[in-house]
Steps between C-alpha positions, in 0.01 A plus 500: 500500500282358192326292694358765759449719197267227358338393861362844500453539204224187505366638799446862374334296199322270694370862730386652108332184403302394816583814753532468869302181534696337253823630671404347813386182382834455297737626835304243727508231234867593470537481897304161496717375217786577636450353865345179369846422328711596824277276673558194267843549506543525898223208574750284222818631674627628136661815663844325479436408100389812408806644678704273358371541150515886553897427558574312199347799263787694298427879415464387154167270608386710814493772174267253245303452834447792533397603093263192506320604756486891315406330185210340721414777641519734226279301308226516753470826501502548170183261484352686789590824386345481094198413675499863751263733333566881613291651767252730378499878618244655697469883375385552825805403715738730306343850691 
């Protein structure tokens, strides 16, 4: 649950800091990310290591896993998110 929490919260920080274009850039960069490693993995045939590997994990270490990567996480958007500065208001868009 923490680590959807912080997921969105780093994209609703990333969306105050660089808006929709930034949101975009950081979902397809994301996507690309993310499909570059399942391709390594099934052009090296590693499907049956990382399955094994997954298998060997305890709840204790699936659990440290799991706050490593929220540690990560969390600290990225706390760098992105001290650099946001707040949107200013248009007096005219408040009629």
């Amino acid at each position: 649950m923490m680590f959807m929490f912080i997921i969105g919260f780093w994209f609703a920080t990333i969306y105050k800091r660089w808006g929709t274009t930034g949101m975009l850039v950081s979902l397809i960069g994301s996507a690309v990310l993310l499909l570059g490693i399942v391709s390594l993995a099934t052009l090296n045939q590693w499907w049956g290591s990382v399955g094994g590997w997954f298998v060997q994990q305890t709840p204790l270490t699936m659990g440290a896993w799991a706050a490593v990567l929220c540690l990560v996480l969390a600290g990225g958007s706390y760098l992105t998110l001290r650099r946001a500065i707040p949107q200013p208001r248009h007096p005219a868009s408040d009629a």
